[in-house]
MMTF fields as JSON, N, C-alpha, C and O atoms, coordinates in Angstrom:
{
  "mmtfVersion": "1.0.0",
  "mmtfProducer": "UNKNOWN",
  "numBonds": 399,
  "numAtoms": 400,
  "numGroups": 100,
  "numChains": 1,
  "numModels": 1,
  "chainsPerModel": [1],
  "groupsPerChain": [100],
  "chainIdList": ["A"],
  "bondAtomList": [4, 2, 8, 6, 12, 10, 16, 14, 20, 18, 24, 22, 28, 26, 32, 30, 36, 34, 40, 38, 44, 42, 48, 46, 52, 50, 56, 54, 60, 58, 64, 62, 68, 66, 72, 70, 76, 74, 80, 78, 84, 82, 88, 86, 92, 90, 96, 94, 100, 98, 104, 102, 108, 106, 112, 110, 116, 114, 120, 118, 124, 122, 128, 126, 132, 130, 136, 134, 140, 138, 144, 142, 148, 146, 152, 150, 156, 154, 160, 158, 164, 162, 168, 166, 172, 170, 176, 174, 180, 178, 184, 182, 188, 186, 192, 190, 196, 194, 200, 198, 204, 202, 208, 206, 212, 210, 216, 214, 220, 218, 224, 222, 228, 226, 232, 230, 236, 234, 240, 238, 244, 242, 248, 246, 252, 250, 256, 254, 260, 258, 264, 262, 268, 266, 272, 270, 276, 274, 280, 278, 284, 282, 288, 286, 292, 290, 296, 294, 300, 298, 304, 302, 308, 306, 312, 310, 316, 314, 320, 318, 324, 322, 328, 326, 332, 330, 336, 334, 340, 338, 344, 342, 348, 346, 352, 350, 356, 354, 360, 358, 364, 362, 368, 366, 372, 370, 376, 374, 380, 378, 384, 382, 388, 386, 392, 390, 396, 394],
  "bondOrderList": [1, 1, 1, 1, 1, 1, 1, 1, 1, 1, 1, 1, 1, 1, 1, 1, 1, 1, 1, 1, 1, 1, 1, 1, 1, 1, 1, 1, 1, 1, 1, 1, 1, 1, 1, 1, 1, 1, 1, 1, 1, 1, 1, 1, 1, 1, 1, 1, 1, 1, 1, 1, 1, 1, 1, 1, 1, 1, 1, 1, 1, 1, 1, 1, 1, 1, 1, 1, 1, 1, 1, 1, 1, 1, 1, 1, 1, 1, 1, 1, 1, 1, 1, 1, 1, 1, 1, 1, 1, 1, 1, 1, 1, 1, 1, 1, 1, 1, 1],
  "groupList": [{"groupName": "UNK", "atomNameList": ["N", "CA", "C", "O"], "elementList": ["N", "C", "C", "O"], "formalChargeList": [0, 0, 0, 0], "bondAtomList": [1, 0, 2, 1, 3, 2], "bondOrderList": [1, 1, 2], "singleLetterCode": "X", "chemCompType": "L-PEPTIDE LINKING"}],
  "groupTypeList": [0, 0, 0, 0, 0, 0, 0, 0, 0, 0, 0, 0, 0, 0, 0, 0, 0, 0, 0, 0, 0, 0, 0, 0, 0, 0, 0, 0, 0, 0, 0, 0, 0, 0, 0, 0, 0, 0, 0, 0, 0, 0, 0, 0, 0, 0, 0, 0, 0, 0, 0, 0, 0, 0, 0, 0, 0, 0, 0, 0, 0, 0, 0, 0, 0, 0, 0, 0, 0, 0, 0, 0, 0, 0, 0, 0, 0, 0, 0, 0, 0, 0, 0, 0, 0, 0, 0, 0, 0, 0, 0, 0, 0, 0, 0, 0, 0, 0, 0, 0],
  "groupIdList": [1, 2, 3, 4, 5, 6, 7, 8, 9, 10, 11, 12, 13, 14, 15, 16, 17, 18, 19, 20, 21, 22, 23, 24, 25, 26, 27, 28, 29, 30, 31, 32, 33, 34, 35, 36, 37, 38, 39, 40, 41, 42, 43, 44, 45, 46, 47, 48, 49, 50, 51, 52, 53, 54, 55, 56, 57, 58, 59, 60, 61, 62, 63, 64, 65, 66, 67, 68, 69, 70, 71, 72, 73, 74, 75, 76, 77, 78, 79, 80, 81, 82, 83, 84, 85, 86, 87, 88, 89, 90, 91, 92, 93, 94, 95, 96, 97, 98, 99, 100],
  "secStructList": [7, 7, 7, 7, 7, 7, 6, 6, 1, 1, 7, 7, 7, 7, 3, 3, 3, 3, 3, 1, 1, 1, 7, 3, 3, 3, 3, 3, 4, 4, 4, 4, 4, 1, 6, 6, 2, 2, 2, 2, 2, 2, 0, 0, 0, 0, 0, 7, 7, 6, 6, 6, 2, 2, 2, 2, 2, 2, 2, 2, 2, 7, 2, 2, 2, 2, 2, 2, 2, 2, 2, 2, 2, 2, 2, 6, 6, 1, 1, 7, 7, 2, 2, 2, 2, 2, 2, 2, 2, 2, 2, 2, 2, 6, 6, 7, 7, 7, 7, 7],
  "xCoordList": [133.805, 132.415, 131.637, 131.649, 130.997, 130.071, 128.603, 127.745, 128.434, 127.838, 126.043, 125.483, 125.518, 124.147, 122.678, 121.679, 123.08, 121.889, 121.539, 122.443, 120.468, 119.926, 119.594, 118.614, 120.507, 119.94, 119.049, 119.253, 117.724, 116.693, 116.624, 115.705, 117.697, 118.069, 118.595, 118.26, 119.74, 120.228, 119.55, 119.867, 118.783, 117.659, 116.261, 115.332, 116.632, 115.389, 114.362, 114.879, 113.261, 111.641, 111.676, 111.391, 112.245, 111.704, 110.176, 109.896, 109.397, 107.928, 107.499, 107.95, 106.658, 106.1, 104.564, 104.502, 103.393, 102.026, 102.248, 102.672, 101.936, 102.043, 100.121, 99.318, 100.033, 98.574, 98.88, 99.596, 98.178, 98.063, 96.606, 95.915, 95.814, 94.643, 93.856, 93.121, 93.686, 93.126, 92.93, 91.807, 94.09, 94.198, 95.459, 96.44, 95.351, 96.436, 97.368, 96.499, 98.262, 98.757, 100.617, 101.367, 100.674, 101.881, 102.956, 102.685, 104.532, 105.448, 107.052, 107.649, 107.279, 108.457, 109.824, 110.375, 109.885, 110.801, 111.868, 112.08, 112.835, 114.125, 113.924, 114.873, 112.949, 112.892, 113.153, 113.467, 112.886, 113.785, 115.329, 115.844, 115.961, 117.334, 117.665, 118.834, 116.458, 116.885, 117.263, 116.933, 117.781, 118.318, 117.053, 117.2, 115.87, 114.566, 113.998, 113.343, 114.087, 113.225, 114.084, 113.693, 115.863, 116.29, 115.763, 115.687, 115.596, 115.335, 113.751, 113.708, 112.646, 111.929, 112.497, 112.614, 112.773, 112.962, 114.035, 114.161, 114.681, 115.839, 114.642, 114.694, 113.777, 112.819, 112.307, 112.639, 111.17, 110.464, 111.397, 110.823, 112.869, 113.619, 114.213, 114.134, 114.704, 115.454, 114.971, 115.0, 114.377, 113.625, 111.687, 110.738, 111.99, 110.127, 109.152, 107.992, 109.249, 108.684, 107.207, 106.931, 106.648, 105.201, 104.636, 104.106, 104.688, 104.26, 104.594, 103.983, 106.224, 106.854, 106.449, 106.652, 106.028, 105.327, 104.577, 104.366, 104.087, 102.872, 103.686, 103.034, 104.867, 105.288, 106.096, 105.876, 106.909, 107.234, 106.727, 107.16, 105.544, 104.45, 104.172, 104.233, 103.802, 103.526, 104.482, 104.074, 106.181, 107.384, 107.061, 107.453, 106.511, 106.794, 105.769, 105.802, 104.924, 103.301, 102.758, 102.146, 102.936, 102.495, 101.322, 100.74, 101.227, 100.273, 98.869, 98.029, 98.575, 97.026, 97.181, 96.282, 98.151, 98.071, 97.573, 96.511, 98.863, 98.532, 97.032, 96.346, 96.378, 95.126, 93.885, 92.819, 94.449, 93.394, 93.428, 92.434, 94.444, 94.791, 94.039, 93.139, 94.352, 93.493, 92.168, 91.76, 91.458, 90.456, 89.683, 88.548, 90.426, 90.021, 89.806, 89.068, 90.537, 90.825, 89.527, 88.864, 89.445, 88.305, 86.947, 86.079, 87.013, 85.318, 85.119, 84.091, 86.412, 86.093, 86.331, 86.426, 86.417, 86.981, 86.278, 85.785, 86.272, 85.629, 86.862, 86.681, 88.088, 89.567, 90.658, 90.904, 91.773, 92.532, 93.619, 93.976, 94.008, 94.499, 95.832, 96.169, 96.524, 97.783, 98.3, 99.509, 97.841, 98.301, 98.555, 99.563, 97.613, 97.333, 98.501, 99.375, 98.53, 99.683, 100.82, 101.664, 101.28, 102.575, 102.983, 104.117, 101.454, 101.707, 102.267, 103.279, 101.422, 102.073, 102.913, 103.679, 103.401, 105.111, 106.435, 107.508, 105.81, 106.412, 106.586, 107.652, 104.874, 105.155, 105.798, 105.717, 106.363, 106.643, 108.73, 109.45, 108.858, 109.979, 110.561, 111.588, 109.371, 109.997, 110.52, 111.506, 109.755, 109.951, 110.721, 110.552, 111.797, 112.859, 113.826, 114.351, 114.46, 115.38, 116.987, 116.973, 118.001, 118.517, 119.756, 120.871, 119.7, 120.701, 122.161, 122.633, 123.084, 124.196, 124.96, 126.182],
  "yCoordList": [226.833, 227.098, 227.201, 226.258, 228.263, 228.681, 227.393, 227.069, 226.83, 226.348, 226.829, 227.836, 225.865, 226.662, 225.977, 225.866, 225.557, 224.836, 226.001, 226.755, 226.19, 226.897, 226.259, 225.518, 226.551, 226.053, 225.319, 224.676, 225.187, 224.262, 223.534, 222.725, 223.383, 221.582, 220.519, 219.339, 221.385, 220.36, 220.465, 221.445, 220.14, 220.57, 219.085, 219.233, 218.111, 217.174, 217.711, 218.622, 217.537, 217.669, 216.254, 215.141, 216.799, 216.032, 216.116, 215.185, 216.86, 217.033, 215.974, 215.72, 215.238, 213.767, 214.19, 214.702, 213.397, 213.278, 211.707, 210.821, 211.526, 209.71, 209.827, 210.76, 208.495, 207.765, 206.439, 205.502, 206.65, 206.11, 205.819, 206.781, 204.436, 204.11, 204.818, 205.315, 205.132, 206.509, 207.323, 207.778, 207.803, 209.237, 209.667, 208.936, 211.06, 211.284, 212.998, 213.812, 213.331, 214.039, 214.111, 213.273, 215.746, 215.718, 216.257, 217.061, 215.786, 215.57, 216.504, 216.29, 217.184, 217.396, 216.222, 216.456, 215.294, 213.668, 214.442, 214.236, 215.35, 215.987, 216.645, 217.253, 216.589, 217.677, 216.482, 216.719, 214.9, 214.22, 214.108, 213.234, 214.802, 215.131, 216.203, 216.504, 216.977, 218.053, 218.01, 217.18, 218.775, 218.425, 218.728, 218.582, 219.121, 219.317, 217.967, 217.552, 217.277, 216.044, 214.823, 213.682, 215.501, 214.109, 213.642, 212.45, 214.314, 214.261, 213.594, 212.583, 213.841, 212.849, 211.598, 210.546, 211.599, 210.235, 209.205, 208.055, 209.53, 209.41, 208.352, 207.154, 209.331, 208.922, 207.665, 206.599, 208.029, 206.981, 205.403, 204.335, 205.642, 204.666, 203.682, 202.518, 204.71, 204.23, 203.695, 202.611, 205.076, 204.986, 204.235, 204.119, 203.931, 203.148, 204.251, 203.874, 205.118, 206.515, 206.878, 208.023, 206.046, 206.53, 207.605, 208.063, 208.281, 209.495, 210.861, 211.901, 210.211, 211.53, 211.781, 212.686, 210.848, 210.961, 211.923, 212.371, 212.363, 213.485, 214.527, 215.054, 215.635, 216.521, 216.096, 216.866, 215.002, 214.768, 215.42, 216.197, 214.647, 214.539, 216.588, 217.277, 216.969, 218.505, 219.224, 219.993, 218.833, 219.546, 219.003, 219.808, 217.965, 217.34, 218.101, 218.722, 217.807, 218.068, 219.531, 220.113, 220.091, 221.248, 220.686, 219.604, 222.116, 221.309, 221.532, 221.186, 222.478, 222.203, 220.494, 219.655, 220.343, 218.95, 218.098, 217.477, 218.126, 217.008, 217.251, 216.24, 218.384, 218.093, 217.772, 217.172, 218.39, 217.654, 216.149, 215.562, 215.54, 214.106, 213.407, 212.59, 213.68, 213.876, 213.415, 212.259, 214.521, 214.869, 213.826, 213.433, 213.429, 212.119, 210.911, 209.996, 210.969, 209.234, 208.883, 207.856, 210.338, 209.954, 209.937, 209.064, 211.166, 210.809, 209.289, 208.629, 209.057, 207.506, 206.242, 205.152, 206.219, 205.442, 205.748, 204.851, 206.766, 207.598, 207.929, 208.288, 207.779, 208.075, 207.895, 206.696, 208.633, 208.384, 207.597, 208.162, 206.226, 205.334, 205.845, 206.703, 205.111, 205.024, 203.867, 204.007, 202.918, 202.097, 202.841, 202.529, 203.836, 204.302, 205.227, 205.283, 205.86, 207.234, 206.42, 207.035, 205.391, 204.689, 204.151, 203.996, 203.851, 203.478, 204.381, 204.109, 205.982, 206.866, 206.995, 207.083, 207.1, 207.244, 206.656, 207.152, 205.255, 204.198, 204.697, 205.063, 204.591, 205.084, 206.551, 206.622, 207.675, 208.903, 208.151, 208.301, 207.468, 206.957, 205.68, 205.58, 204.899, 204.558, 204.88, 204.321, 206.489, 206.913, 208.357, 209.451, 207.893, 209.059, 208.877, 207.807, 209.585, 209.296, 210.561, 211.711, 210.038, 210.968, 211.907, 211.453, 213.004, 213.715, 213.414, 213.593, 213.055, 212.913, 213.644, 213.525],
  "zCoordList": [59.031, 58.733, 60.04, 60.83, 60.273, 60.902, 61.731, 60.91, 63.093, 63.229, 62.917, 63.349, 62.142, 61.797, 61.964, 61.252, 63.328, 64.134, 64.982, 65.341, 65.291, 66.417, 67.656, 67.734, 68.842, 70.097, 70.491, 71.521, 69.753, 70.19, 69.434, 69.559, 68.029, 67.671, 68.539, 68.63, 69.324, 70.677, 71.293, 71.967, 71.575, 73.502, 72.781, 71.987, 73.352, 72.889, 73.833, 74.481, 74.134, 75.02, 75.691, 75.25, 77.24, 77.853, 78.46, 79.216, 78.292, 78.298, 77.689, 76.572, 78.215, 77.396, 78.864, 79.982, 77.6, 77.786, 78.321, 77.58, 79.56, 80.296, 80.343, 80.295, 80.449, 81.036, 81.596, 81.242, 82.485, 83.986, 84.004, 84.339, 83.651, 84.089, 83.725, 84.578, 82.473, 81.332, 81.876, 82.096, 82.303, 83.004, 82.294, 82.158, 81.795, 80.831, 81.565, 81.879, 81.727, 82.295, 81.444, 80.944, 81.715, 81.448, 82.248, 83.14, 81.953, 82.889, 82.268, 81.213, 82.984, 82.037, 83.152, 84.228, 82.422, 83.448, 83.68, 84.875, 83.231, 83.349, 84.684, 85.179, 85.216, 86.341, 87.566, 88.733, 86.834, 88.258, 88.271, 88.967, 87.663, 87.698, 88.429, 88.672, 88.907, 89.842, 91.463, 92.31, 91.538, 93.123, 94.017, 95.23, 93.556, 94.539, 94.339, 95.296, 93.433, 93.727, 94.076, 94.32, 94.036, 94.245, 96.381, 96.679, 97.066, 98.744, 98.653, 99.352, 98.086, 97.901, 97.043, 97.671, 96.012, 95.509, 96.456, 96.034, 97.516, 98.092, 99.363, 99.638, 99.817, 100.435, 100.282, 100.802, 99.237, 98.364, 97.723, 97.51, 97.524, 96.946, 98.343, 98.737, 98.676, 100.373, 101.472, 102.054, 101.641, 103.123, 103.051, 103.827, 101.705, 101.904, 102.086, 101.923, 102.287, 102.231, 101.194, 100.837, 100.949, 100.163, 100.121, 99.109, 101.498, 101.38, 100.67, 100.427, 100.394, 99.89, 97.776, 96.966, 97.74, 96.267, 96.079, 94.952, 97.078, 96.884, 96.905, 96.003, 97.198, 97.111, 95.504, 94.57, 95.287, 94.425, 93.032, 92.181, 93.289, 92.026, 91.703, 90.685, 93.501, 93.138, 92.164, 91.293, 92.43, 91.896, 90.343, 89.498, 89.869, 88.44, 87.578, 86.516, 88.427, 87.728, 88.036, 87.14, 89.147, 89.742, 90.681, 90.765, 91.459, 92.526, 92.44, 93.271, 90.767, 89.903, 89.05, 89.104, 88.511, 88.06, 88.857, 88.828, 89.942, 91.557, 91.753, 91.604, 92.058, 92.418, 91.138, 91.274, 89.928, 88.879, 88.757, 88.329, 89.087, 89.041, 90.434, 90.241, 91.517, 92.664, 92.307, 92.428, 91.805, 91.551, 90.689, 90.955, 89.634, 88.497, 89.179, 88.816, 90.247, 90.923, 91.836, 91.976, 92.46, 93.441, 92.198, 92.194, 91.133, 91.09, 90.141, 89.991, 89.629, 89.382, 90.462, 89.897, 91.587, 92.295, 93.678, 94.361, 93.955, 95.417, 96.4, 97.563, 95.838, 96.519, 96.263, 96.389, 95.857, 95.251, 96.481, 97.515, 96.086, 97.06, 96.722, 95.907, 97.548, 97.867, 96.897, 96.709, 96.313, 95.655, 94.168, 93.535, 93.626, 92.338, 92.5, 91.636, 93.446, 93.43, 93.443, 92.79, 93.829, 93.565, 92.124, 91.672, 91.383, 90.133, 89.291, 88.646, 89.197, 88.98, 89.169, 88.209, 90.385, 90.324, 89.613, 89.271, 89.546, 88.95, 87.296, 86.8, 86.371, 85.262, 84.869, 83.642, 85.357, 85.996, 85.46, 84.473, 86.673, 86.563, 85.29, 84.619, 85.413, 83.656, 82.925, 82.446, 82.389, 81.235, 81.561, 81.025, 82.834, 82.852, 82.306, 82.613, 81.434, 80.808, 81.05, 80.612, 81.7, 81.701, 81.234, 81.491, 80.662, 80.125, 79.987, 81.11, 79.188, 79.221, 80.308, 80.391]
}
């Protein structure tokens, strides 16, 4: 008998809507399985590297997300710190889950 699922029965959505400090943004998490974000995360995990979150974040989010997010932190805050962009990262990585 004939398989009679269509392709996008197997394929779960890794696209998930995260919030971060009622800031709500979305992520497709499968994209930290890629070999472009594994050299930042390699960074950021290893080497103590904070800075490399910000290209990170551009590859996950795009770099209109990165700056709408940007953008939220300072006009509630007056700057988006370095402590907040790590949190992000953190919740970002929580909720990665990865592919068999």
């Amino acid at each position: 008998m004939a398989d009679t699922k269509t392709p996008t029965e197997d394929i779960k959505s890794t696209i998930q809507e995260l919030e971060f400090d009622g800031y709500k943004f979305t992520v497709d998490t499968d994209l930290l399985d890629d070999v472009e974000a594994f050299e930042n995360i390699d960074r950021i995990e290893n080497k103590g590297q904070v800075a490399a979150i910000v290209p990170l974040l551009q590859f996950l989010i795009g770099a209109d997300g990165y700056d709408k997010m940007k953008a939220h932190f300072v006009a509630t805050e007056g700057r988006f710190r370095v402590t907040k962009l790590s949190k992000v990262y953190q919740v970002i990585i929580e909720n990665f889950n990865p592919k068999d």
